[in-house]
C-alpha positions as CSV (number, residue, x, y, z in Angstrom):
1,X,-4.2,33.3,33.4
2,X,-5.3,35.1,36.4
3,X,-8.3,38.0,37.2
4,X,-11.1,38.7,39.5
5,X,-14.5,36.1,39.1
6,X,-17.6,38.2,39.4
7,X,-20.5,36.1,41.3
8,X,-21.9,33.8,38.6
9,X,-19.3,34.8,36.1
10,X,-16.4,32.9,34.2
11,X,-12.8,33.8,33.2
12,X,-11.7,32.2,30.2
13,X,-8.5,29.9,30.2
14,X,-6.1,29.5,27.0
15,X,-3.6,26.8,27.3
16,X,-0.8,27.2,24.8
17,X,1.1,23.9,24.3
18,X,4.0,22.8,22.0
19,X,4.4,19.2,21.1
20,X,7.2,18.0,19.1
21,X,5.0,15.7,16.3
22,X,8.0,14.3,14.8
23,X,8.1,11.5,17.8
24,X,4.4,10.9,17.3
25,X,3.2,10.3,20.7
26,X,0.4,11.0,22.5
27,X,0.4,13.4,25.5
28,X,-1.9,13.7,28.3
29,X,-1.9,17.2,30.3
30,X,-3.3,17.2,33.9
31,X,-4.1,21.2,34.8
32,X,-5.3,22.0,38.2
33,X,-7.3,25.2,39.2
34,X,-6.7,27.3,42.5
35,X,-8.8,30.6,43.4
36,X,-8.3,32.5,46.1
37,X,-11.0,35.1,47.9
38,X,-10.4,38.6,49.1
39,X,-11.3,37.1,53.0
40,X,-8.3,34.8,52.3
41,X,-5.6,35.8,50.0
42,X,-4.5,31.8,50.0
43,X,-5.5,29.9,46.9
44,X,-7.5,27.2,47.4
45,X,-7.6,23.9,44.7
46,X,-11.2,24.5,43.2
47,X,-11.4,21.8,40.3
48,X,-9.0,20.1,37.8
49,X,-9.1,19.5,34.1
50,X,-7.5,16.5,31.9
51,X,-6.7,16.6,28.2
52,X,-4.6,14.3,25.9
53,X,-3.1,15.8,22.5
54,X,-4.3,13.0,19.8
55,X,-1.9,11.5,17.7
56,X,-0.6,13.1,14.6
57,X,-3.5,15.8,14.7
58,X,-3.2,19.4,15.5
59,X,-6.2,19.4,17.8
60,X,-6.8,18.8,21.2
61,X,-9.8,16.2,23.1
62,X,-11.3,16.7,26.4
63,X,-14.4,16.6,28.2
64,X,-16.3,19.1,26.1
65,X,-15.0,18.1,22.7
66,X,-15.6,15.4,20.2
67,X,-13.5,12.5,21.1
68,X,-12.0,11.3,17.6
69,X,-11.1,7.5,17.7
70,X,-10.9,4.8,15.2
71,X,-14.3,4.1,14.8
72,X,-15.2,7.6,13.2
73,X,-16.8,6.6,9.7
74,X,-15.1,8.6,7.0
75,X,-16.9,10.4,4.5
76,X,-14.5,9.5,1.5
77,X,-16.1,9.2,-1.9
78,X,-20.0,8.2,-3.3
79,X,-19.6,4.3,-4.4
80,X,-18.4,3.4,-7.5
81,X,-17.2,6.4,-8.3
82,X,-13.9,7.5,-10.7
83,X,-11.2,8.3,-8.2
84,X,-7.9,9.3,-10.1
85,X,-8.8,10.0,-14.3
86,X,-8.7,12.6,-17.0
87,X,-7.2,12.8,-20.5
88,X,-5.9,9.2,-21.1
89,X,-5.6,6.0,-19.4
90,X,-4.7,5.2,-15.6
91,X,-3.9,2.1,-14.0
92,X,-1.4,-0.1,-11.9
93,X,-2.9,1.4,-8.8
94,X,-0.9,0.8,-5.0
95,X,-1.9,2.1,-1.9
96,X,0.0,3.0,1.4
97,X,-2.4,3.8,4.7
98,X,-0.4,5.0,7.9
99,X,0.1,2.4,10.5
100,X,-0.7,4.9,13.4
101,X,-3.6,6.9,11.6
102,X,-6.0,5.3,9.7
103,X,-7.1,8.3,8.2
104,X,-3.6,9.3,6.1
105,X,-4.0,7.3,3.4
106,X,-2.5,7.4,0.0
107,X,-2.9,5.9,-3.5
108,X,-0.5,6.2,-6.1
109,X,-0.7,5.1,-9.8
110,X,0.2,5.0,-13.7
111,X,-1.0,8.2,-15.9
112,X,0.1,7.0,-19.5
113,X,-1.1,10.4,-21.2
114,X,1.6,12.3,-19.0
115,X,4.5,10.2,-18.5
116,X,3.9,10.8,-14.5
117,X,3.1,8.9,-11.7
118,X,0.4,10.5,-10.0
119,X,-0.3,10.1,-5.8
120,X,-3.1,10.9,-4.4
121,X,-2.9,11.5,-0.3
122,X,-4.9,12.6,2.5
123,X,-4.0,13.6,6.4
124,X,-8.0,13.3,7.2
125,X,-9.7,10.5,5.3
126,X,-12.1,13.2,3.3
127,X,-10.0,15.8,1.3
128,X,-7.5,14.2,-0.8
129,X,-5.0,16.3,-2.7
130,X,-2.8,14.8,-6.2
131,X,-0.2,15.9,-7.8
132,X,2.6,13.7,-10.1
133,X,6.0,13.0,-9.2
134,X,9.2,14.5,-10.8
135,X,10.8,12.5,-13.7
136,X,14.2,14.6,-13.2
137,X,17.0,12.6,-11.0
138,X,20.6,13.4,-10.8
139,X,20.1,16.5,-13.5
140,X,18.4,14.1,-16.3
141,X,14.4,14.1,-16.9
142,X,13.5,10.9,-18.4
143,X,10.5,10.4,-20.7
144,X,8.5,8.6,-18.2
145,X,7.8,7.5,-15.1
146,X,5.6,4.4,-13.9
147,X,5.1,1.6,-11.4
148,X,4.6,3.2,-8.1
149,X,4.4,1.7,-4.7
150,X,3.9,3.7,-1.6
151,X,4.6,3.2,2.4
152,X,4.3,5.2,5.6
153,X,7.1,5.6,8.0
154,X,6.9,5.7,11.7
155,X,7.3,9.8,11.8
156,X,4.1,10.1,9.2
157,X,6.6,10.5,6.1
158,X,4.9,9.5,2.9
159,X,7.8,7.2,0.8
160,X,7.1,6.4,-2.9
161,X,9.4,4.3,-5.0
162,X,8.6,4.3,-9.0
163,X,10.6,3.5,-11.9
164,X,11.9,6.5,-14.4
165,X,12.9,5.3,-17.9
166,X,14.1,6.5,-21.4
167,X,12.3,4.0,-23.8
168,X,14.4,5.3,-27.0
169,X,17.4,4.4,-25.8
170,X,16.9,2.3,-22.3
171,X,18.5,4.1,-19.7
172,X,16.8,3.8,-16.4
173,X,16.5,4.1,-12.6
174,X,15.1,3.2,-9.8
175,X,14.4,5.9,-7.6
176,X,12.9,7.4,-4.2
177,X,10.5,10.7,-2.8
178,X,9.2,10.9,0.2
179,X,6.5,13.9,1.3
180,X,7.8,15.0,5.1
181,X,4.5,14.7,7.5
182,X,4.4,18.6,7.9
183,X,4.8,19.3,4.1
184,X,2.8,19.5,0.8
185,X,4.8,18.6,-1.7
186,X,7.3,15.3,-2.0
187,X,11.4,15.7,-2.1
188,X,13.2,15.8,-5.2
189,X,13.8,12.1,-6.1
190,X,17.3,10.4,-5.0
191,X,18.4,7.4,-7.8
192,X,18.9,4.1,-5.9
193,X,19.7,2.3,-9.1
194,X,20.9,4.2,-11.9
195,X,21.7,2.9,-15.6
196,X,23.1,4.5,-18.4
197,X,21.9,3.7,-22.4
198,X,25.0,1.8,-22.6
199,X,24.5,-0.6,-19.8
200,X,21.7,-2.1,-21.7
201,X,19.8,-2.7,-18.2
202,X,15.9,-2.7,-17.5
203,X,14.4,-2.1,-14.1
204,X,11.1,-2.4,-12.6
205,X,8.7,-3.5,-10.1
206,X,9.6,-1.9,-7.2
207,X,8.2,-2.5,-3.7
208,X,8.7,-0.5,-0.5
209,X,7.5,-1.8,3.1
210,X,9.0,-0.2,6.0
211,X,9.4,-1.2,10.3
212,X,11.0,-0.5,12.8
213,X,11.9,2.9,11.3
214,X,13.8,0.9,7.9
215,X,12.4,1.3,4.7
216,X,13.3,-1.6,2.8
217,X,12.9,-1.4,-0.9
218,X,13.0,-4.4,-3.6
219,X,12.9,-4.7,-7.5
220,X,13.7,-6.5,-10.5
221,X,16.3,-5.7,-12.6
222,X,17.5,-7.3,-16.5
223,X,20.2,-7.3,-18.3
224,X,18.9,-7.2,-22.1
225,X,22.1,-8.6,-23.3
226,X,21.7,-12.2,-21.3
227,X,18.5,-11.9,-20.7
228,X,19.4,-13.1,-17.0
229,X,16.8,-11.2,-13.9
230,X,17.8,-10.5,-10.5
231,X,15.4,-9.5,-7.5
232,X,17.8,-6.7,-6.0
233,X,17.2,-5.6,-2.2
234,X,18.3,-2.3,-0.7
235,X,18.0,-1.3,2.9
236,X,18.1,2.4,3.2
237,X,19.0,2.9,7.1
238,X,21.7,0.9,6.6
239,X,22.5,1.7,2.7
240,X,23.2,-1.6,1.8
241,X,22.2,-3.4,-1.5
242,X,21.4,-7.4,-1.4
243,X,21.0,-9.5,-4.6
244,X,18.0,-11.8,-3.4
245,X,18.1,-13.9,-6.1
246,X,18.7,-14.6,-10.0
247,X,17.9,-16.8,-12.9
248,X,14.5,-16.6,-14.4
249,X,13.0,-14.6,-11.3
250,X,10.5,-11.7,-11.6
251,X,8.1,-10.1,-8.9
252,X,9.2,-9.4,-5.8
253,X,7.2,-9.0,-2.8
254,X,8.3,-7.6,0.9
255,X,6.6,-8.0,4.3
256,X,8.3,-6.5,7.6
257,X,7.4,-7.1,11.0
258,X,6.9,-4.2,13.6
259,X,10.3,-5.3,15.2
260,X,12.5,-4.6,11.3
261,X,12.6,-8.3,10.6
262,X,12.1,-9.2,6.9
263,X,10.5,-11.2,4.1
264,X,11.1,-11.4,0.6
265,X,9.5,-13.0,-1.8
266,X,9.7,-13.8,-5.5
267,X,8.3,-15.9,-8.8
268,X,10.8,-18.6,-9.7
269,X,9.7,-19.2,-13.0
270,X,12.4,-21.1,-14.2
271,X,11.5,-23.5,-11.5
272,X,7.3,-22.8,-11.0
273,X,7.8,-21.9,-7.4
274,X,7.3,-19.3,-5.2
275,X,10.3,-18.3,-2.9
276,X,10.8,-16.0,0.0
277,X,13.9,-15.3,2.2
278,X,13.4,-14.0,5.8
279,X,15.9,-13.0,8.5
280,X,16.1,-10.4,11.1
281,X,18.2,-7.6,9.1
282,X,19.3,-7.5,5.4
283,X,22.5,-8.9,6.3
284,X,20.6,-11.6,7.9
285,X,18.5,-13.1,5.4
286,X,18.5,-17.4,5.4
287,X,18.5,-19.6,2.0
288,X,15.8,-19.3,0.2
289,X,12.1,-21.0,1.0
290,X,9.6,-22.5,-1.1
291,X,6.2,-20.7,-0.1
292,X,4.3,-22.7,-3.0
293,X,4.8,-24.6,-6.1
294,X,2.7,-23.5,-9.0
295,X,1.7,-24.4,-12.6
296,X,1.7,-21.0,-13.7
297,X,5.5,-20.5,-14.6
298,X,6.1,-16.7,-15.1
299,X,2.7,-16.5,-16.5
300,X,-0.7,-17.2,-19.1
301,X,-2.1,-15.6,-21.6
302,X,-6.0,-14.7,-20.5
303,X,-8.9,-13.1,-22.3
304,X,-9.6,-10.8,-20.0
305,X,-5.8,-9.3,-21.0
306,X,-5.1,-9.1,-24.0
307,X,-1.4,-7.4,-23.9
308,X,-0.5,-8.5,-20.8
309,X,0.0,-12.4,-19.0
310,X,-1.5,-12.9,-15.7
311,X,1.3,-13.8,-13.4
312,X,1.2,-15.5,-9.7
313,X,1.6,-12.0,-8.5
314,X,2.5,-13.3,-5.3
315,X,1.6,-10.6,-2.6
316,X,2.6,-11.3,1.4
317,X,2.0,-9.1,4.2
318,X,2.7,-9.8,7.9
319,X,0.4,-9.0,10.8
320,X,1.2,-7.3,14.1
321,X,-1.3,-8.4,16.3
322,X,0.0,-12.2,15.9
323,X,3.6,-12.4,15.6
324,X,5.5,-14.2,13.3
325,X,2.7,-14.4,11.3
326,X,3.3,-14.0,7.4
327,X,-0.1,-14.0,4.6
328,X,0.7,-14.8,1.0
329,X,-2.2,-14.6,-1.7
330,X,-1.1,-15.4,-5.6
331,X,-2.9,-16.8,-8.6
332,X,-2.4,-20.1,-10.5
333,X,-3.3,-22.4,-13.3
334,X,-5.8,-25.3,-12.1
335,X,-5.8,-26.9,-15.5
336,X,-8.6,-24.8,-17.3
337,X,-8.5,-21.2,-15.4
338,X,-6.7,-19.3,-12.8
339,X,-7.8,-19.4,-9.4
340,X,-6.6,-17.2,-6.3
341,X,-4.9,-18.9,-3.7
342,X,-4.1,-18.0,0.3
343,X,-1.7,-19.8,2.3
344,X,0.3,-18.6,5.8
345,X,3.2,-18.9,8.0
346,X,3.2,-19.2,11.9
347,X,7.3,-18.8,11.8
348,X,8.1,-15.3,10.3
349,X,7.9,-17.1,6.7
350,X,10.0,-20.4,7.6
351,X,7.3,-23.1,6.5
352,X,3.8,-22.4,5.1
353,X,0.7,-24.0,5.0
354,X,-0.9,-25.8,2.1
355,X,-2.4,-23.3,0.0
356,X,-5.8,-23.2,-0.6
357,X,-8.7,-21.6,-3.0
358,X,-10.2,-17.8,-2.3
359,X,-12.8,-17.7,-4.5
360,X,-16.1,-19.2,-3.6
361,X,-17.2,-19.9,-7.4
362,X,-15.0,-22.0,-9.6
363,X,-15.7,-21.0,-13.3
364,X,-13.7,-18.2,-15.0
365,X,-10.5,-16.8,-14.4
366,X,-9.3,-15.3,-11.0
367,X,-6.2,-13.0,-11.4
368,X,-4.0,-10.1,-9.8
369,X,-4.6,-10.4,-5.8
370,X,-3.7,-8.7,-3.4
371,X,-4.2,-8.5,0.5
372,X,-3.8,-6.3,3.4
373,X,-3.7,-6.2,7.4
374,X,-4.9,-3.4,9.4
375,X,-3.6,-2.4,13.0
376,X,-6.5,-4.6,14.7
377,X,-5.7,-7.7,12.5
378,X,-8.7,-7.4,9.8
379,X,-7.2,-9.3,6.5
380,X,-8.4,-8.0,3.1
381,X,-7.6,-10.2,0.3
382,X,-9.4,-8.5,-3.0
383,X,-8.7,-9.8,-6.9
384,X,-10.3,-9.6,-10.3
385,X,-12.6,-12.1,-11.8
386,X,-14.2,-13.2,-15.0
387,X,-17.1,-15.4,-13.7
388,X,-19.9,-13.5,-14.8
389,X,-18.6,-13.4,-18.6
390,X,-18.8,-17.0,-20.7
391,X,-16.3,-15.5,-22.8
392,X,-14.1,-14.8,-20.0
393,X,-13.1,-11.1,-21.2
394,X,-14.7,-8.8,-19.1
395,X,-14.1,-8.8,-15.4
396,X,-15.5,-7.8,-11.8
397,X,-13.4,-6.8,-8.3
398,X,-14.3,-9.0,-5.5
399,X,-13.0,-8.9,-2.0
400,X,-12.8,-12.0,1.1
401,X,-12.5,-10.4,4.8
402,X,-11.2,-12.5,7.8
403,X,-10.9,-12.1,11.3
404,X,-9.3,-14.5,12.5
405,X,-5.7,-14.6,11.3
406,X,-6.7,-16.2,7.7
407,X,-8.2,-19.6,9.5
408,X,-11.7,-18.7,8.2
409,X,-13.2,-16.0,6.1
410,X,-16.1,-14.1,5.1
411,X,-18.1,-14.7,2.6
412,X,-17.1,-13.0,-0.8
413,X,-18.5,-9.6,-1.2
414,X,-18.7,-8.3,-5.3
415,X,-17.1,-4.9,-5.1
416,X,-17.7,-3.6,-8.6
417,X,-21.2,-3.0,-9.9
418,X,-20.0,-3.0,-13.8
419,X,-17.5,-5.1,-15.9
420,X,-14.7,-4.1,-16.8
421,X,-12.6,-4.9,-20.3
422,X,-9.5,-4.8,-21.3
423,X,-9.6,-7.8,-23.9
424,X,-8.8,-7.2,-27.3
425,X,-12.1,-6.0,-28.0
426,X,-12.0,-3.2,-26.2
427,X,-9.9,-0.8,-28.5
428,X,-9.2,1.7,-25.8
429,X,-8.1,0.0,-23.3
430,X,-4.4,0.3,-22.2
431,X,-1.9,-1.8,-24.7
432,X,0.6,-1.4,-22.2
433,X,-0.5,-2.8,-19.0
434,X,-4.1,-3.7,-19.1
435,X,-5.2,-3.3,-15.2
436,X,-1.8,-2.9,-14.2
437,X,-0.5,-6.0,-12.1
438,X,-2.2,-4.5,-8.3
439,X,-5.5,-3.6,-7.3
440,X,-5.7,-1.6,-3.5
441,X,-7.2,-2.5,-0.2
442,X,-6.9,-0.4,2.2
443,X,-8.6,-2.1,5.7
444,X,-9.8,0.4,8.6
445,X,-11.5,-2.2,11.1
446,X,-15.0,-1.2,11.5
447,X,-14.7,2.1,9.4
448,X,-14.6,-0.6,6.5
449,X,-12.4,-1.2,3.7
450,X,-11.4,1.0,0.6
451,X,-11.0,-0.9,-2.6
452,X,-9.8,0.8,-6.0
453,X,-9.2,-0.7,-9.4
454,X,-8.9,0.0,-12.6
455,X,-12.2,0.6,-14.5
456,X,-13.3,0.9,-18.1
457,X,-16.6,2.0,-17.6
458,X,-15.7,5.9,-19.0
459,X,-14.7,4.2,-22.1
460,X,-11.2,4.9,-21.0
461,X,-8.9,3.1,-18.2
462,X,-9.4,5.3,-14.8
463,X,-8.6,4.1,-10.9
464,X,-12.3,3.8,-9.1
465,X,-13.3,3.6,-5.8
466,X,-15.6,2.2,-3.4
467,X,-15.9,1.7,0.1
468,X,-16.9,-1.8,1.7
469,X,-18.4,-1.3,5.1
């Protein structure tokens, strides 16, 4: 823009600039100022300005605006406070947080009144917007959808993986949506496993971890007539379909490292150990590895849930500020209760350390952890526990922080500030899951840690909140 500057006036400057989003980066801009006087029509350099578009946001920072960085404390939600409810029960609650904004989070979970899976997202860590995903794939709407998990790509997509099943007559899929960065609503799902009545094959338990721009996606499937389970991997970038494992397996697990390698891991029950496979690609992936050996089998029968068994639930997440580092967090039997146990690897999942005991008191049960790594390296490892309750049927959400790669941690911080039940004596609690078999963590370095759950405290089954600073 150029015009005449009185004495002591100003011209105002607008910079219009167009930056394709879609690679993510962040651009700086370097914009120099001449002015030239009516003694001498030659323009003369006068001052400069720098400015750097911020990633993924629509906004610019510079000397006289707010700089926005990672530290910003978000205003989310008031403590202890009912995050995703309404008419009927909720629970089985995953979350997904974008690797290159900490503020785009999402949370995904069960809705048992509906049928849907509901997903709850936000692009600014303060206004969240839900809405459920379709049950139609490939011109058939199924009666319900349920067991969602959620991950970010590198472009900002939002990817959610969930079962959709027919109960009457057992036909089923496994199947994928994804919500573009620039849009509001989530793609039509696409089937990735897809079986008929007649096939007489169950599906469930889907995970989805993605790197290196490949979304790698794993689940269990059955077949009812032989009753034999098989841990089925697909890679998407490279549509190809590996069969991990089979026999009496169950639960898989997935960690990726910022370079595409990846781990999978599973419960062996037939053989009360824990097992992972690693390898650069898909079609890379060595024999399998024995992470742990438990005494839990597939599972136990617990007070604290009466309809389900509390499983290992092995969980394993890698971390990108120390490579080749793998974190694994499961429950077991110790003779009288569960405990929570964390172990690591130093060699992309290869050998692991001897796993040891989370929980800093040793009475009641421990069950369903789960952990996560932020982008600095802060390790979240959150679970349910019975301790408080003789009886051992209602429960409380604690969460262990460390800083130092899993060597050492924090002492335990008690998230929840009432029980929870969903033991037999709770009549409304949720016959088909109980708290679902995740809890969410979502670490944010110093902004603190999100933790949700499921809570009975409505006298229904609803996903809380509550932010751990």
């Amino acid at each position: 823009m150029t015009g005449p500057i009185n004495p002591g006036g100003n011209l105002p400057v607008d910079f219009r600039i167009a930056v394709d989003q879609t690679g993510r980066a962040q651009f700086q801009f370097f914009a120099d100022f001449y002015a030239a006087t009516n003694a001498s029509p030659v323009a003369q350099p006068v001052g400069s300005f720098t400015f750097t578009t911020e990633k993924l946001q629509n906004r610019v920072q510079g000397s006289e605006l707010r700089v926005l960085g990672e530290d910003t404390q978000s205003s989310v939600l008031s403590p202890q406070s009912s995050f995703i409810g309404g008419s009927g029960l909720q629970s089985g609650v995953r979350t997904a947080v974008d690797p290159q904004e900490s503020r785009r989070m999402a949370v995904v979970a069960n809705d048992y009144a509906s049928g849907n899976v509901l997903v709850k997202y936000t692009e600014d860590g303060s206004s969240w917007r839900q809405l459920p995903l379709s049950r139609t794939v490939s011109g058939k709407t199924y009666q319900t959808a349920f067991e969602p998990a959620a991950a970010y790509d590198q472009h900002g997509n939002l990817l959610v993986v969930y079962v959709l099943a027919d109960v009457v007559n057992n036909s089923a899929a496994i199947v994928l949506s994804q919500k573009l960065n620039d849009r509001l609503t989530f793609s039509p799902p696409v089937a990735l496993e897809l079986h008929g009545a007649a096939e007489f094959v169950a599906v469930g338990r889907p995970v989805i971890a993605i790197s290196g721009g490949r979304p790698y996606i794993a689940w269990e499937d059955q077949t009812l007539a032989g009753m034999v389970h098989h841990i089925q991997l697909y890679d998407l970038a490279a549509r190809r379909r590996v069969e991990i494992a089979a026999g009496q397996v169950s639960h898989p697990t997935l960690a990726v490292t910022t370079t595409g390698g990846i781990v999978v891991g599973w419960n062996d029950a037939g053989q009360s150990r824990l097992l992972c496979r690693t390898g650069a690609t898909s079609a890379s992936l060595g024999a399998p590895v024995t992470v742990a050996q438990t005494a839990l089998g597939y599972g136990r029968n617990i007070m604290a849930m009466a309809d389900t068994v509390a499983t290992p639930n092995l969980t394993m997440v890698t971390d990108a500020t120390r490579p080749g580092v793998v974190y694994g967090t499961f429950a077991d039997f110790n003779g009288s209760d569960l405990d929570v146990f964390f172990t690591r690897s130093t060699d992309h999942g290869q050998t692991w350390s001897t796993p040891l005991p989370v929980g800093m008191v040793k009475t009641g049960d421990q069950f369903l952890p789960t952990l996560t790594v932020d982008t600095a390296g802060f390790l979240a490892l959150g679970f349910y526990d019975t301790r408080h309750d003789p009886t051992g049927e209602t429960c409380h959400v604690f969460l262990r922080r460390s800083q130092d790669g899993g060597l050492t941690f924090e002492p335990e911080v008690q998230v929840t500030d009432m029980a929870s039940n969903t033991s037999a004596t709770n009549p409304l609690r949720s016959w088909a899951a109980d708290y679902g078999e995740q809890m969410g963590v979502i670490s944010r370095g110093k902004a603190g840690m999100l933790v949700l759950w499921t809570d009975t405290r409505t006298g229904s089954e609803e996903i809380f909140l509550n932010t751990v600073k």
